[in-house]
SETOR-481082 format. One record per residue (C-alpha): residue in one letter; chain; x, y, z. Coordinates in steps of 0.2 Angstrom, whole numbers, plus 5000, padded with zeros to 4 digits. Last residue first. Example, Ala and Ser with C-alpha at 12.3 -4.5 7.8 and 13.67 -1.06 7.14 Angstrom:
SETOR-481082
[s,A,[5068,4995,5036]]
[a,A,[5062,4978,5039]]
//
This chain:
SETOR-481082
[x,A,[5040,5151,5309]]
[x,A,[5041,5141,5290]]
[x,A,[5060,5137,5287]]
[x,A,[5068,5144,5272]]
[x,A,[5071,5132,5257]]
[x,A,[5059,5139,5246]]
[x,A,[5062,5157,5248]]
[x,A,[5082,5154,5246]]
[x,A,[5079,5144,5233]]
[x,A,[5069,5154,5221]]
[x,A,[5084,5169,5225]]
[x,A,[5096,5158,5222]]
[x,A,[5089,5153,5204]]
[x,A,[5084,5171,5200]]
[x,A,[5101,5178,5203]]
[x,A,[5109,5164,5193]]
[x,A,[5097,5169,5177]]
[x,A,[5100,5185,5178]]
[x,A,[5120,5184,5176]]
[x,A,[5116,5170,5163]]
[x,A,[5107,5186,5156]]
[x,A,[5120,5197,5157]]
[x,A,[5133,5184,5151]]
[x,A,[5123,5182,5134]]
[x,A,[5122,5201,5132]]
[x,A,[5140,5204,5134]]
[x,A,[5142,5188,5120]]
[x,A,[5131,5197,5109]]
[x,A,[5140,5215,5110]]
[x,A,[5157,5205,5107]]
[x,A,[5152,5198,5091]]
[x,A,[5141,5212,5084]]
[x,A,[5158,5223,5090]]
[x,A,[5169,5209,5080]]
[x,A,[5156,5209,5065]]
[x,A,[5157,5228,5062]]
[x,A,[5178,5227,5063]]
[x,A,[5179,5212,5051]]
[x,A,[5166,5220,5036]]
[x,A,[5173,5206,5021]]
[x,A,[5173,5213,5004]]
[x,A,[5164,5197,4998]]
[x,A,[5151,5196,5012]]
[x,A,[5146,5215,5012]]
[x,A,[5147,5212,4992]]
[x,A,[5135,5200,4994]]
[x,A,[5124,5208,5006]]
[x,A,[5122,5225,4994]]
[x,A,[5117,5212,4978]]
[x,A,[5104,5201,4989]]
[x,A,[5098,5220,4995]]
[x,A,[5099,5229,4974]]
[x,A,[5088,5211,4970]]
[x,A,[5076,5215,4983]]
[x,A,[5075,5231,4978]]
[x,A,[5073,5228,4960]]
[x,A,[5060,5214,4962]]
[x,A,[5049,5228,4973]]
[x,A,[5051,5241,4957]]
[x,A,[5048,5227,4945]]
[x,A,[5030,5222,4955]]
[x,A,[5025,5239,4957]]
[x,A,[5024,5248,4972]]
[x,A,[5013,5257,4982]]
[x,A,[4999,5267,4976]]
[x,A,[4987,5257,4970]]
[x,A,[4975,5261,4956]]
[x,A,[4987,5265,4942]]
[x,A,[4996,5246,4948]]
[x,A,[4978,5238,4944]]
[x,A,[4979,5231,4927]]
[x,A,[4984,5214,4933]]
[x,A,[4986,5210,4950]]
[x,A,[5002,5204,4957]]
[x,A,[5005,5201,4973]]
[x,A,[5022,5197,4983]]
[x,A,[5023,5186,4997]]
[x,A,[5022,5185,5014]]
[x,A,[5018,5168,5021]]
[x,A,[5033,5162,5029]]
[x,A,[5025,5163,5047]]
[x,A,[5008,5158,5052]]
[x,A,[5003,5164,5066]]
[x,A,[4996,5183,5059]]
[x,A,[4979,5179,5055]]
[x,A,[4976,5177,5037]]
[x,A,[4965,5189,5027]]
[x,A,[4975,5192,5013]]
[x,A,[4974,5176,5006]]
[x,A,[4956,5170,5009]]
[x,A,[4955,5158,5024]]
[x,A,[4957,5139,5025]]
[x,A,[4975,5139,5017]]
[x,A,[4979,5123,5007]]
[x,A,[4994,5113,5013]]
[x,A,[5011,5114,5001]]
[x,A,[5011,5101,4990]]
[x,A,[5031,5097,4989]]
[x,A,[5040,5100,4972]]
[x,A,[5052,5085,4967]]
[x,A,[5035,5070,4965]]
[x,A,[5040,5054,4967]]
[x,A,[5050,5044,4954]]
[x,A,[5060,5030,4960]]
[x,A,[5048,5014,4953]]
[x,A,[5051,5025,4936]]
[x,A,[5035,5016,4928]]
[x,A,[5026,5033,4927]]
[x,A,[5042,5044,4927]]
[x,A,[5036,5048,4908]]
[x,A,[5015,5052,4911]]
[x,A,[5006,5041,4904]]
[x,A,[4993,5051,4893]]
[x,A,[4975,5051,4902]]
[x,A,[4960,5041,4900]]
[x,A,[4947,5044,4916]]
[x,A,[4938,5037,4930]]
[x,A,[4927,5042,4945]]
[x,A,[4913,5039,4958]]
[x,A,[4915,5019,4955]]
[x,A,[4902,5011,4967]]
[x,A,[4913,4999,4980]]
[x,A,[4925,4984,4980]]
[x,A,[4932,4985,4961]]
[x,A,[4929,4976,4944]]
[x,A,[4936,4977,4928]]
[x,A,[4930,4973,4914]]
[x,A,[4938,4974,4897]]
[x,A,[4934,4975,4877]]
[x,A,[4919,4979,4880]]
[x,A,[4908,4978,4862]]
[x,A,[4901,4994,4855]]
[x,A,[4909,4990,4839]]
[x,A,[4914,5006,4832]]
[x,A,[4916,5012,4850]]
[x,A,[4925,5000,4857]]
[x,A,[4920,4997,4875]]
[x,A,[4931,4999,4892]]
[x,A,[4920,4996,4907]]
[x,A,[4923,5001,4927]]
[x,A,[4915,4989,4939]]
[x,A,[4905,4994,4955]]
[x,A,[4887,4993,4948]]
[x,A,[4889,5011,4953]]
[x,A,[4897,5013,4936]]
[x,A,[4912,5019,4927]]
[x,A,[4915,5020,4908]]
[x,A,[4930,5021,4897]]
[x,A,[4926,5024,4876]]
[x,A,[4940,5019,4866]]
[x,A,[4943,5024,4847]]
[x,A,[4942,5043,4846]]
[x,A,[4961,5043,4848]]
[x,A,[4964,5055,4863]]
[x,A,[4954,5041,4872]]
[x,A,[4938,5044,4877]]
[x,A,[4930,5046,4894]]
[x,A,[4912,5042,4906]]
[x,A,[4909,5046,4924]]
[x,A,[4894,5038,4935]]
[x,A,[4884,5028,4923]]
[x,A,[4870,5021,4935]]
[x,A,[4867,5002,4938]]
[x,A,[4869,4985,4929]]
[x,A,[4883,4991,4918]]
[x,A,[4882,4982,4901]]
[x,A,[4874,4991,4886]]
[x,A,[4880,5002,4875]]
[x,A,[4869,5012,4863]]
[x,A,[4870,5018,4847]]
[x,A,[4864,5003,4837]]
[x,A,[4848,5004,4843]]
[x,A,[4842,5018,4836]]
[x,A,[4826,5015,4833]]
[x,A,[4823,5006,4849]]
[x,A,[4832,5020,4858]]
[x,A,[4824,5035,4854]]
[x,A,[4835,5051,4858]]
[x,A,[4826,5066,4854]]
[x,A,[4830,5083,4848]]
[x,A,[4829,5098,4850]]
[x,A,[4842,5113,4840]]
[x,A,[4840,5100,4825]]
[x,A,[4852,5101,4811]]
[x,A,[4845,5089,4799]]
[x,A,[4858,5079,4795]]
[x,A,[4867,5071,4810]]
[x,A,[4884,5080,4815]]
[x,A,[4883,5081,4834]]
[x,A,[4879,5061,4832]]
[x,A,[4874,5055,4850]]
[x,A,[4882,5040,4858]]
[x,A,[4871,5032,4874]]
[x,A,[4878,5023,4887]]
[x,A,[4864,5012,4897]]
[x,A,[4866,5010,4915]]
[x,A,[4849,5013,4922]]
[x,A,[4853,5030,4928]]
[x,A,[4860,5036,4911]]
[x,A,[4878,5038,4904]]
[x,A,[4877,5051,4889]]
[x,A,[4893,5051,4874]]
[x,A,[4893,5066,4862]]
[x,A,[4901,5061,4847]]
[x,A,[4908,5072,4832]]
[x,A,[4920,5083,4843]]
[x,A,[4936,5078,4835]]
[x,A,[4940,5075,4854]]
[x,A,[4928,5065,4858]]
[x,A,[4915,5073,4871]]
[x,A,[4908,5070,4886]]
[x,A,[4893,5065,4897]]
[x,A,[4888,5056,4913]]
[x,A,[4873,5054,4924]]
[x,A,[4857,5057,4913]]
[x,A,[4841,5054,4919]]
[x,A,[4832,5044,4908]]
[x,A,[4820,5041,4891]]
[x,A,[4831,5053,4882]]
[x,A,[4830,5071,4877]]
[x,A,[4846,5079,4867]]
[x,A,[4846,5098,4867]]
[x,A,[4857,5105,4855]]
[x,A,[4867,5121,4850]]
[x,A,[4862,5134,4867]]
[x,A,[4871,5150,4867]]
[x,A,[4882,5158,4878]]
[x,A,[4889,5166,4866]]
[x,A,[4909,5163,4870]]
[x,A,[4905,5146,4879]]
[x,A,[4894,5138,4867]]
[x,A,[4882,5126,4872]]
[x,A,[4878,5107,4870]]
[x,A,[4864,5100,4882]]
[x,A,[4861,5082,4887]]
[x,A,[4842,5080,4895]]
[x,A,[4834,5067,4904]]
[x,A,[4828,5081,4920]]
[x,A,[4843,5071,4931]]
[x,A,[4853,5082,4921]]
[x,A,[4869,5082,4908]]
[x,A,[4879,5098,4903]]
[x,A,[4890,5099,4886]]
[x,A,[4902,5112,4882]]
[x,A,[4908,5119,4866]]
[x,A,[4925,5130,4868]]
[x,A,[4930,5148,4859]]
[x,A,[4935,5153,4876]]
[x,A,[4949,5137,4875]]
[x,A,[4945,5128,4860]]
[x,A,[4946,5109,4865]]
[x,A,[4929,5102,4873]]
[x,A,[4921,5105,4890]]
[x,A,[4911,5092,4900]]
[x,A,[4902,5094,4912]]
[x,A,[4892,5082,4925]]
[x,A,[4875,5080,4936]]
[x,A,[4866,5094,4932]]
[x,A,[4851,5097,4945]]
[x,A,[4833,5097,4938]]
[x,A,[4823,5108,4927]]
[x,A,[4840,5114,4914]]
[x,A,[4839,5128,4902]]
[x,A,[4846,5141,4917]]
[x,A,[4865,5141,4908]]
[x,A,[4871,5159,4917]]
[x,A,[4885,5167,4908]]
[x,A,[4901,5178,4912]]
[x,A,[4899,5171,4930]]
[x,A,[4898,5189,4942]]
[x,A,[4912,5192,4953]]
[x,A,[4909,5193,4973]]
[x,A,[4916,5207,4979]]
[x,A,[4925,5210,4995]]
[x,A,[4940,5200,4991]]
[x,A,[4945,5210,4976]]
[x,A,[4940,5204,4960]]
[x,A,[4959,5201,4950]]
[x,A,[4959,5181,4952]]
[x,A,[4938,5182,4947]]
[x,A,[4940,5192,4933]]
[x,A,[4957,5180,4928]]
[x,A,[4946,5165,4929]]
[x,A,[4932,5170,4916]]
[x,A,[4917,5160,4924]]
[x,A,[4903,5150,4917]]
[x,A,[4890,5145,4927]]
[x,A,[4876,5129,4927]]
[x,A,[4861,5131,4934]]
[x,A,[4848,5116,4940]]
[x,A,[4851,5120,4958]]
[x,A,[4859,5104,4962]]
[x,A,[4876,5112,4954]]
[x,A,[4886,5115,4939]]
[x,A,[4903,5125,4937]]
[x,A,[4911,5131,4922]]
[x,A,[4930,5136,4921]]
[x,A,[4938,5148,4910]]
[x,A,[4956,5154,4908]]
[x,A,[4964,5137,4908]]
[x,A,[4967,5133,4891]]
[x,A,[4958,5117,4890]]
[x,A,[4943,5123,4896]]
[x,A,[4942,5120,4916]]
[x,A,[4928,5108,4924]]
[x,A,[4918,5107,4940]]
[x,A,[4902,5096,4944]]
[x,A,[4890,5093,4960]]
[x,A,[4889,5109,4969]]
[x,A,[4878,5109,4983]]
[x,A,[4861,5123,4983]]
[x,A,[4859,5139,4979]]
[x,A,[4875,5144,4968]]
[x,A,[4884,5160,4967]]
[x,A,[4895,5161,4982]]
[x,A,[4912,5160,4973]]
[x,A,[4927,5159,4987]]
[x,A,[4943,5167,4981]]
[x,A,[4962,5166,4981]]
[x,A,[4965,5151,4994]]
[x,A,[4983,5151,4996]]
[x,A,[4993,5133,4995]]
[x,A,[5009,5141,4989]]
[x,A,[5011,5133,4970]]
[x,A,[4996,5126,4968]]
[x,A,[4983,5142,4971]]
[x,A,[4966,5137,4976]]
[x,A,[4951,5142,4971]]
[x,A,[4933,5137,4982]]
[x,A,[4917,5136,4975]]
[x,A,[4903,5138,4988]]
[x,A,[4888,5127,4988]]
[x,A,[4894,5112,4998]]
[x,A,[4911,5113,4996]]
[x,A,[4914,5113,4977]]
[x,A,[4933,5112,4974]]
[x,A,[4945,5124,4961]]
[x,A,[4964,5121,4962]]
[x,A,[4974,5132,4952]]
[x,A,[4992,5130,4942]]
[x,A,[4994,5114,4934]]
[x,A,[4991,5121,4919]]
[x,A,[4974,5110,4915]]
[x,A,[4966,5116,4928]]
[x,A,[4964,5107,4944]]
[x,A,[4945,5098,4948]]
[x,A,[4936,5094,4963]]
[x,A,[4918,5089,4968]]
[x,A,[4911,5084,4983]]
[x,A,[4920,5092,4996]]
[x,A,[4916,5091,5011]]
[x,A,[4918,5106,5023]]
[x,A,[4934,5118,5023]]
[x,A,[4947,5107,5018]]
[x,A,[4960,5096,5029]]
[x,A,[4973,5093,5016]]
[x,A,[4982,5075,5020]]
[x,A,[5002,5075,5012]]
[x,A,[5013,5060,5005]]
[x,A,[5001,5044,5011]]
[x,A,[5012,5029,5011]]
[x,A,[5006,5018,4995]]
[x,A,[5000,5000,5000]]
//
């Protein structure tokens, strides 16, 4: 069994959690708050309070500067991430859209390759699949199906969209069928040949491969599936102790099989406050802030001047250490060691005048 490397206490439970594909933010749904992290330092940048009811989905476009989020109150959010890094803490920033086409909560996202120019697809227990665009914030296709939908993605050529339903079914939907239809509706006896079938409970989490060829499936019937998608036979099976909550394809990375590769940067631990707003205890935290666009609005210093200085101090103690300042570090010398025989001094006067009051006699 694995040694556990590091355990982050969060704020509440978290039920969903995602990083962005940069490696540099954290983002988790804690009951209907949205909380971003910062990687590097563990600082917690912002909490998004826009949501009613428990988040249940989070995912980034592929280039990081959007992330939607979905929740039990049948809305799902878009947010520009660099309005929400520059808001200030006060403020709450407002989603650049507001998807409110669902009845029922949404149960996944998925996002597809294009950064803000992206399509993204949101599944509900109301037995509806929807495909937006993220830059209009218009809806493209509404699938309805004879279930509630659990699960959904995207290849990556974008020509499949892939819905898990409730009773285990997995159904593939042609986003280029002629006629273009903005509603449509999934019937399964007529089309057959587009459904999966195998898991014995609830489709949980669903993924392709970065070929288009393999589809990945996880269940509550505890087994995780891999299918062919031409075929629509599993290939493989493989089963596990509980209901499968998650699974998904990725590239291997290099050190993968290296049996001495650990990771060289340390996780450092997530704060539980907004940066900023820390109470003093904890040392090492200071730091220095960037915010885009707002040096005219603050008067303090940039972020080049405050680099400068700190680079003009290294420089000043280097040469101090170089040149070599004798006469100043003997008096710092002798001045330490007077103070360290003051205080033994002290300290002996205490001591025997503790045991003088203890050790006399009671009259």
């Amino acid at each position: 069994q694995d040694q556990l490397q590091q355990k982050i206490i969060c704020p509440g439970p978290v039920t969903c959690l995602t990083a962005s594909p940069n490696g540099l933010y954290i983002l988790a749904g804690v009951a209907e708050s949205i909380y971003l992290w910062e990687v590097s330092n563990g600082n917690l940048l912002a909490i998004l309070n826009r949501h009613y009811q428990d988040l249940t989905c989070l995912c980034f476009t592929d280039d990081s500067s959007h992330f939607l989020s979905g929740a039990k109150d049948c809305l799902a959010l878009v947010w520009n991430l660099y309005n929400v890094l520059q808001a200030e803490p006060s403020q709450i920033p407002d989603p650049r859209h507001v998807w409110s086409r669902h009845s029922l909560p949404i149960t996944d996202l998925c996002c597809g390759f294009g950064g803000p120019l992206a399509r993204a697809a949101t599944a509900s227990l109301d037995q509806t699949a929807k495909l937006w665009e993220i830059s209009s914030g218009e809806l493209l296709l509404s699938v309805l199906f004879d279930v509630g939908i659990m699960a959904v993605t995207l290849d990556l050529s974008e020509y499949h969209m892939f819905c898990g339903g409730m009773d285990g079914s997995i159904f593939q939907v042609d986003l280029c069928a002629w006629p273009v239809q903005r509603d449509r509706t999934f019937q399964t006896e007529r089309e057959n040949g587009k459904v999966f079938k195998g898991h014995r409970n609830q489709v949980t989490c669903l993924s392709v491969s970065t070929d288009g060829s393999l589809l990945l499936s996880g269940s509550h019937d505890e087994t995780v599936r891999l299918w062919d998608i031409q075929s629509k036979q599993c290939l493989k099976t493989m089963n596990h102790k509980g209901p499968v909550t998650n699974a998904f394809i990725v590239l291997a990375p290099a050190n993968m099989f290296n049996p001495d590769g650990k990771p060289s940067v340390p996780l450092p631990k997530f704060s539980r406050h907004l940066h900023g707003t820390e109470s003093s205890d904890e040392p090492g935290t200071e730091g220095v802030t960037l915010r885009l666009g707002l040096h005219q609005q603050e008067p303090g210093q940039s972020y080049l001047e405050k680099a400068e200085r700190m680079y003009s101090q290294m420089y000043s103690t280097r040469e101090k250490n170089l040149v070599g300042d004798q006469e100043h570090l003997t008096i710092q010398v002798s001045e330490l060691e007077e103070e360290v025989s003051n205080l033994r001094k002290i300290n002996k006067d205490l001591f025997d005048f503790s045991t003088r009051i203890i050790t006399k006699p009671a009259k």
